[in-house]
C-alpha positions as CSV (number, residue, x, y, z in Angstrom):
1,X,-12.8,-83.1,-1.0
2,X,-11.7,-84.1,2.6
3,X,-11.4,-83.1,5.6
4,X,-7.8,-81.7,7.2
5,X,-7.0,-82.3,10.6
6,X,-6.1,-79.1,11.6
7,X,-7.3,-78.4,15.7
8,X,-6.9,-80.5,18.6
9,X,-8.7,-79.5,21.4
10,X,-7.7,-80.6,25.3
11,X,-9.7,-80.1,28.0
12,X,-7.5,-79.4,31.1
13,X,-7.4,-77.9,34.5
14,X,-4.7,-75.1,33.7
15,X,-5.2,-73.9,30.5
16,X,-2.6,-71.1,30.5
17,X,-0.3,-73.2,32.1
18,X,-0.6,-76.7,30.1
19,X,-0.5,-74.5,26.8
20,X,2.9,-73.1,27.9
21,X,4.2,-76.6,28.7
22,X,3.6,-77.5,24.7
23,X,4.4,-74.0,23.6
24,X,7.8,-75.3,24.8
25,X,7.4,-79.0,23.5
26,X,6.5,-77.8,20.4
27,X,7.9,-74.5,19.7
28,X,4.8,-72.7,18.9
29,X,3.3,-69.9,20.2
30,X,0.2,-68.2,22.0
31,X,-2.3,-67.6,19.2
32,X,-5.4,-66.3,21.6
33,X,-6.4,-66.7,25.0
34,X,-9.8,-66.1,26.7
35,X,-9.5,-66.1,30.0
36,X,-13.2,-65.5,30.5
37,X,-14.0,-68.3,29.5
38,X,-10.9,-70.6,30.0
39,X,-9.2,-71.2,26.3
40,X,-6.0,-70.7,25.0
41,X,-5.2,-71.4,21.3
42,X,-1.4,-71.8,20.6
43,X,-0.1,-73.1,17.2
44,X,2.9,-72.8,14.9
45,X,4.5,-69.2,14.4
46,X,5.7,-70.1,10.9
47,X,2.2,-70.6,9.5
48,X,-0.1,-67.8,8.5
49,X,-3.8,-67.9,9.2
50,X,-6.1,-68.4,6.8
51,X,-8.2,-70.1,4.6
52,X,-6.3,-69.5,1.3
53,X,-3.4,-71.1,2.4
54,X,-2.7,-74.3,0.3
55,X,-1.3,-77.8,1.5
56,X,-0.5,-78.7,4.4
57,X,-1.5,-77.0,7.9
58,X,0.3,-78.1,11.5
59,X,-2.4,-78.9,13.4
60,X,-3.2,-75.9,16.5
61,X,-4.2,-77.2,19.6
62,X,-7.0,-75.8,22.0
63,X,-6.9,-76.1,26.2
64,X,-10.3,-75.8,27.5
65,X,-10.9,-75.6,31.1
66,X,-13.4,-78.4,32.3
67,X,-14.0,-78.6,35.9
68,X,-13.6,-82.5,36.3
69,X,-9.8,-83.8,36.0
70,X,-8.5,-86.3,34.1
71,X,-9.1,-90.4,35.4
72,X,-8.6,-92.7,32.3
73,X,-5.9,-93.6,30.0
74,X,-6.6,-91.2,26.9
75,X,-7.6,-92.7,24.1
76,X,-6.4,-90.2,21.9
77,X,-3.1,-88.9,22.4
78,X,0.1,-86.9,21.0
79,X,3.3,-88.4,19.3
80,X,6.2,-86.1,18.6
81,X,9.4,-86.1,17.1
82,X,12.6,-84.6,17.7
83,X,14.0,-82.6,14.9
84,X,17.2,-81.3,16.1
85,X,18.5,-84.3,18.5
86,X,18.8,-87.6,19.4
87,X,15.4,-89.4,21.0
88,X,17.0,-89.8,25.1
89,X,18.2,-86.2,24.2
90,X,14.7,-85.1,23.7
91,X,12.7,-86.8,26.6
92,X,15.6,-85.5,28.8
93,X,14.3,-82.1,27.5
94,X,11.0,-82.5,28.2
95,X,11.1,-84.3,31.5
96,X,12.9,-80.8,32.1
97,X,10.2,-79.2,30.9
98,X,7.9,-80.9,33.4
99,X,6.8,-83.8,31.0
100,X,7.4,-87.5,33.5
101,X,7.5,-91.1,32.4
102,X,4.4,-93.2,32.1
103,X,4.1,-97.0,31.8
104,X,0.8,-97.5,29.6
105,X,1.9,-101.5,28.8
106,X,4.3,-100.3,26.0
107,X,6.6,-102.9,26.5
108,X,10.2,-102.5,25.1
109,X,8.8,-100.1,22.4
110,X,10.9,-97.8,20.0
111,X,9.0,-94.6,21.4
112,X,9.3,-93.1,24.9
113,X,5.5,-92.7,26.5
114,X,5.5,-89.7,29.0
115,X,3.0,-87.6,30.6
116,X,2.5,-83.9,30.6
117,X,1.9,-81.5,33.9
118,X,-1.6,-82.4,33.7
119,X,-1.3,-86.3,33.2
120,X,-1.8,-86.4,29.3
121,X,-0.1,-89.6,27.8
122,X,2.2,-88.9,24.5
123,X,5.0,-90.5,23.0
124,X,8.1,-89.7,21.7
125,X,8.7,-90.8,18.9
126,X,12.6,-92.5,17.4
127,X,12.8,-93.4,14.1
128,X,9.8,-91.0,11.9
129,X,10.8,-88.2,10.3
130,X,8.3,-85.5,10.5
């Protein structure tokens, strides 16, 4: 048997506040928050909890607070894809959302790289279907 990839976690500044950006992004939702210790879980509201659950899980993603801030490129980052529009339609969307450009060395790529309110890189994606 292998692994799933089922939790991402992101160490941020703003947990609360990063989470809500990719509530939006992402359309999921606030699944627990500690704000003792600085974590907020959010993932998909159409997907039960549990271990019983068969096939496939969308992955949840954690923001950890961490008192350094970000001052690489990441080398892991998040691709999305729009489900409901157009590709410029989407980044317009997020860029209202708070999400800006970035320039990583793409080039004249298919996807659009952006940043989120913290600096994170990820791409949006034009031509795969989720």
């Amino acid at each position: 048997m292998a692994s799933k990839f089922t939790e991402m976690v992101i160490d941020c500044a703003d947990p609360a506040g990063l989470a809500h950006f990719w509530c939006a992004v992402l359309d999921y939702e606030v699944q627990d928050e500690d704000e003792e210790d600085g974590v907020v879980l959010i993932g998909s509201p159409a997907v039960p909890e549990g271990k019983s659950r068969p096939g496939p899980v969308p992955p949840m993603l954690t923001f950890a607070r961490v008192p350094e801030g970000k001052t690489v490129k990441n080398r892991l980052h998040i691709d999305v894809n729009p489900t409901d529009r157009e590709q410029a339609d989407e980044v317009a969307r997020l860029l209202g959302l708070g999400a800006r450009h970035a320039d990583v060395g793409q080039g004249d790529a298919s996807w659009v790289v952006l940043v989120d309110p913290e600096g994170n890189e990820f791409c949006v994606l034009a031509t795969r279907c989720p």
